[in-house]
C-alpha positions in Angstrom: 0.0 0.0 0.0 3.0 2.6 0.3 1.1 3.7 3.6 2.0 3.3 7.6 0.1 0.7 8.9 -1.1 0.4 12.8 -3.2 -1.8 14.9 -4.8 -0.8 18.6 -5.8 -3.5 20.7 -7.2 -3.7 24.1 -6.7 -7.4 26.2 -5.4 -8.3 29.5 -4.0 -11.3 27.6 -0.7 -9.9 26.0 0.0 -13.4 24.7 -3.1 -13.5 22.7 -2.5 -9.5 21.1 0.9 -10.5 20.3 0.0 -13.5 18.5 -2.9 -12.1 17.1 -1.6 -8.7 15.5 1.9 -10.7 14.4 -0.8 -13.2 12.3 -3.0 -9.9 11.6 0.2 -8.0 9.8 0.7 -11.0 7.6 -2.8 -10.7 6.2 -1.9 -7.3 5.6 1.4 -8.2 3.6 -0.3 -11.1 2.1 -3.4 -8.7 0.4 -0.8 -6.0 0.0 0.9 -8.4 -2.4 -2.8 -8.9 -4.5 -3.4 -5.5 -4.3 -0.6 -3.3 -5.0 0.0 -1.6 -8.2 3.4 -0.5 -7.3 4.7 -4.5 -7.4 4.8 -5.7 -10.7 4.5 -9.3 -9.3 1.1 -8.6 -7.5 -2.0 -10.4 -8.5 -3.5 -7.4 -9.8 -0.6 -6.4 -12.0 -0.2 -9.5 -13.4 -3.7 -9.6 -14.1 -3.3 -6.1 -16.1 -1.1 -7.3 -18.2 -2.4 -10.5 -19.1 -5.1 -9.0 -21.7 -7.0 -12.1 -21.3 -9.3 -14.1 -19.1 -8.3 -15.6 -16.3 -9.4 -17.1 -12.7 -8.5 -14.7 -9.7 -8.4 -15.6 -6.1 -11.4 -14.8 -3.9 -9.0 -11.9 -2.5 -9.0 -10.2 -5.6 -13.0 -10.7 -6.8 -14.1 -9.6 -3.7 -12.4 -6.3 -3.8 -13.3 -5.8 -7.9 -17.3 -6.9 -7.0 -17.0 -4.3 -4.3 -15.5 -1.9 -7.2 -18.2 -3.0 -9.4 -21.0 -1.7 -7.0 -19.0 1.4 -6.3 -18.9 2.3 -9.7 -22.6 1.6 -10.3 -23.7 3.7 -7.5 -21.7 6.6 -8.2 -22.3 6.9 -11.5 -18.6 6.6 -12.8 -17.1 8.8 -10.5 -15.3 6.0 -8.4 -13.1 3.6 -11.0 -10.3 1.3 -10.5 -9.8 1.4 -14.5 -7.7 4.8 -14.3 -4.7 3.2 -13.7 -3.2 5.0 -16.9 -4.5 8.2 -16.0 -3.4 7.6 -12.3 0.4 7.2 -14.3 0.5 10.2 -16.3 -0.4 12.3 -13.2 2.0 10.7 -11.1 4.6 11.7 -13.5 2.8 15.0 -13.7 3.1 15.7 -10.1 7.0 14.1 -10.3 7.9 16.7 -13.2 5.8 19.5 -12.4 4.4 19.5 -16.5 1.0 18.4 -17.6 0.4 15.4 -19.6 -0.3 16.7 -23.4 -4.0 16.2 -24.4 -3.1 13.5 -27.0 -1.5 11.3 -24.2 -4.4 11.9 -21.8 -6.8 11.5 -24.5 -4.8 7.8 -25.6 -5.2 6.8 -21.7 -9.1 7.6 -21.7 -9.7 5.0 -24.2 -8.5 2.2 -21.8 -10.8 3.7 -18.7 -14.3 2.5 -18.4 -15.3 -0.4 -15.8 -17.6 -1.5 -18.3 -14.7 -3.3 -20.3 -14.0 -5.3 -17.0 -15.6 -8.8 -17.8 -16.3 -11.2 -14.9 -17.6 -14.2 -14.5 -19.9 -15.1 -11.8 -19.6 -18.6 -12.2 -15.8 -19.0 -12.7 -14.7 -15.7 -10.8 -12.6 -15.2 -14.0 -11.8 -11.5 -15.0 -10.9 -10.2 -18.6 -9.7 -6.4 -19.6 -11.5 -5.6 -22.5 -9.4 -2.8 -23.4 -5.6 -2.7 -24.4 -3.7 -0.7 -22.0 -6.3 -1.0 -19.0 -4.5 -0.9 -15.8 -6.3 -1.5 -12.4 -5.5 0.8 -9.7 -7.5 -0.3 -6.3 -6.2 2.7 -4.3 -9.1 4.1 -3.4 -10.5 1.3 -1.9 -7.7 -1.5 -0.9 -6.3 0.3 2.4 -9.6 0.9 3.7 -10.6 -2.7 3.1 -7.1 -4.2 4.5 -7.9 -2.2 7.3 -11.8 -3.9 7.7 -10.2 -7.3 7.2 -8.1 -6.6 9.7 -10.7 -5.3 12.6 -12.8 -8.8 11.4 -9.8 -11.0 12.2 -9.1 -9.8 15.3 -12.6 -10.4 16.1 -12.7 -13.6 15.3 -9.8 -13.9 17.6 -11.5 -12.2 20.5 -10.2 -8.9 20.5 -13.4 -7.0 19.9 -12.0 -3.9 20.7 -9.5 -3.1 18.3 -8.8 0.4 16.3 -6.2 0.0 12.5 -5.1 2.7 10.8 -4.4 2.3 7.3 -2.7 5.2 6.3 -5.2 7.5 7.7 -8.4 5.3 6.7 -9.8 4.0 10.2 -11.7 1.2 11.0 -12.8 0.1 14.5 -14.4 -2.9 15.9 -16.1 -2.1 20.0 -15.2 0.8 21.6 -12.4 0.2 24.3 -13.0 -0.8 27.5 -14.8 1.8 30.2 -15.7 4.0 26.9 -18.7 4.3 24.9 -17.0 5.0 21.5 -13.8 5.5 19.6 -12.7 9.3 19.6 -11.6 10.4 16.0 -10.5 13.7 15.1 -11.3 15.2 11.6 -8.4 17.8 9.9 -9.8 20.2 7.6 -7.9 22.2 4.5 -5.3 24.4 4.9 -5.0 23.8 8.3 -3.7 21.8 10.9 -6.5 22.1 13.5 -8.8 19.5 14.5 -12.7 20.5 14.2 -13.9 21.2 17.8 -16.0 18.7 18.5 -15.1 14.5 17.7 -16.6 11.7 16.0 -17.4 9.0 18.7 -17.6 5.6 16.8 -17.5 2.1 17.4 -18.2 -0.8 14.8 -17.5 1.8 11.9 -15.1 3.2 9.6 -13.8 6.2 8.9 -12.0 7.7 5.6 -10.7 11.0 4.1 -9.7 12.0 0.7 -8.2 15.4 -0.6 -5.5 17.3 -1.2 -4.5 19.0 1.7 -1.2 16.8 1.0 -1.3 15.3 -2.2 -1.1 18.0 -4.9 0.9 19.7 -7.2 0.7 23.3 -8.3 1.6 23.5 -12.6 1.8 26.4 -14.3 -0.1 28.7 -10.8 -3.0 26.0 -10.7 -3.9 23.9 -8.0 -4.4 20.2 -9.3 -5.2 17.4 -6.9 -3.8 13.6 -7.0 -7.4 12.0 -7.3 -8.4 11.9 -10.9 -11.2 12.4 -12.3 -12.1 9.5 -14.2 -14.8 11.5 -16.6 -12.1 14.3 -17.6 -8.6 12.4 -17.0 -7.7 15.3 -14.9 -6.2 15.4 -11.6 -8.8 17.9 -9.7 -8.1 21.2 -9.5 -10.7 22.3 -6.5 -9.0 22.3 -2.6 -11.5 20.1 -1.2 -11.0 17.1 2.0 -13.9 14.7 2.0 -14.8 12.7 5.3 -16.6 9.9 5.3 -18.0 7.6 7.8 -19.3 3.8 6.8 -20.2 0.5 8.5 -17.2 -0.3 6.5 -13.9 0.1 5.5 -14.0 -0.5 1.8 -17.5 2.2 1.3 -15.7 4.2 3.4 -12.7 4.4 1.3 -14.4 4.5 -1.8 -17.6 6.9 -0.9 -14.2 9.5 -0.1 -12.8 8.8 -3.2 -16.2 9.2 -5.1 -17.0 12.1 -3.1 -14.2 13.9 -3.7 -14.9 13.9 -7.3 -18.9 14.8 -7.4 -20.3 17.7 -7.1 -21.4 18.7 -3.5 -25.5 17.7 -3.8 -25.0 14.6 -5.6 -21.9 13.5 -3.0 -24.4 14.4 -0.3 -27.2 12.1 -1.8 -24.9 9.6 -2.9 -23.8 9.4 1.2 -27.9 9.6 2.3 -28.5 6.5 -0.2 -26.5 4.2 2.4 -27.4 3.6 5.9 -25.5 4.8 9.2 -23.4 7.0 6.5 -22.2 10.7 7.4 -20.4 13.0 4.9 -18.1 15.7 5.6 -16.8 18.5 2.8 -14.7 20.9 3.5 -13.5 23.4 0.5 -10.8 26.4 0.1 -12.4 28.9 -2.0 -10.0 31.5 -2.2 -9.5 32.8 1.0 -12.9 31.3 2.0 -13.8 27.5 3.8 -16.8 26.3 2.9 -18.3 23.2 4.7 -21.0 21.1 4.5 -22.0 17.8 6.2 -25.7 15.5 6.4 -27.6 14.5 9.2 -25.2 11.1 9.9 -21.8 12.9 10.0 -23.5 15.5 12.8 -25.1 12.7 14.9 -21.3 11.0 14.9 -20.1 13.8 16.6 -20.3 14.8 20.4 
């Protein structure tokens, strides 16, 4: 994943939480190598370049049915096919120069989830397109991090808190506490709002560019793509989302961080027990909105 990864665990059995989390870090390594598009050895690499069909392990169809429905839902705005685009705009940040409109225009032709074939029957997968490349980074770190918080409750440690690089899922709340207390940053600034979330048996996940972006030419352009234009986003906005899950946490932040404000608000109020937080630079101006979840999170 390229991302620090951390587990919180409360036990009076220290035997059991070091066995447990030592076991629960190789699941991470061992999804990290199906997931990653960094490794040219990992499942989903190989399975970018093979350009025809072939069987995947339940690993990997899990996470691309769960892209699947993302997709569907938010209308295109989420897509794990803008692995080319996601290229061009990492060299783009690297080298400080915009991709020229032919080469974004090349890589558009290979992004669409609808030339992703799969087979219900066989789980077998086919890119339908040359050049498609899968790119599962806004959604693998928040579903490691689920994975995780399921393990360890399977194991008996109810009460467990990972961080995947910033996305959060938590299992119970700790011991003598009602909830989880998570902190939300906003843009442009390092302060915390003033109040907290207070979750337990949740997830939590931001997107934006508070971090991530590069500035070309005097413009501000964002490391999420838009997989409609091909462009990195150009508007300051930090997207907080909370989920019964990891994985619709992580991509619901993703999506939403691509929509427009009133459909990434309905989008969120589609799904149950699901709050959405925006926050946007406009100038010298912060806009924020949230729904009726995200406020009833927070104490």
């Amino acid at each position: 994943m390229g991302s620090p990864f951390s587990i919180i665990v409360y036990s009076n059995d220290s035997l059991k939480v070091s066995s447990a989390t030592a076991r629960a870090y190789k699941l991470v390594d061992s999804l990290n190598q199906v997931y990653s598009d960094y490794d040219t050895q990992s499942e989903l690499s190989i399975l970018s370049r093979k350009g025809q069909s072939a069987g995947v392990s339940d690993a990997l169809w899990d996470i691309l049915k769960q892209s699947q429905v993302a997709y569907q839902k938010s209308s295109g705005a989420f897509d794990i096919t803008i692995g080319p685009l996601v290229k061009l705009w990492r060299k783009a940040r690297k080298e400080k120069q915009l991709p020229a409109d032919s080469v974004l225009r090349k890589a558009q032709v290979s992004v669409g989830f609808q030339w992703v074939q799969m087979n219900e029957k066989t789980h077998a997968v086919k890119l339908n397109k040359s050049a498609m490349q899968l790119d599962l980074g806004g959604i693998a770190k928040g579903y490691i991090a689920q994975k995780v918080v399921d393990f360890l409750a399977k194991e008996g440690l109810g009460a467990s808190l990972v961080d995947a690089g910033g996305d959060l899922a938590m299992g119970q709340a700790p011991p003598s506490k009602k909830a989880w207390s998570v902190g939300v940053n906003i843009p442009s600034s390092e302060e915390l709002l003033p109040r907290y979330l207070l979750l337990q048996n949740a997830a939590v996940a931001t997107s934006g560019d508070m971090y991530q972006f590069v500035e070309i030419d005097g413009k501000h352009y964002s490391h999420i793509v838009n997989p409609k234009t091909g462009l990195g986003l150009s508007h300051q906005r930090n997207v907080t989302v909370i989920a019964p899950d990891g994985a619709t946490a992580d991509w619901l932040a993703t999506a939403c961080s691509v929509l427009p404000v009133k459909k990434a608000l309905k989008l969120c109020d589609s799904f149950p027990n699901t709050g959405l937080l925006i926050a946007e630079k406009k100038g010298t101006m912060l806009f924020k909105w949230q729904n009726s979840y995200f406020e009833k999170m927070m104490e």
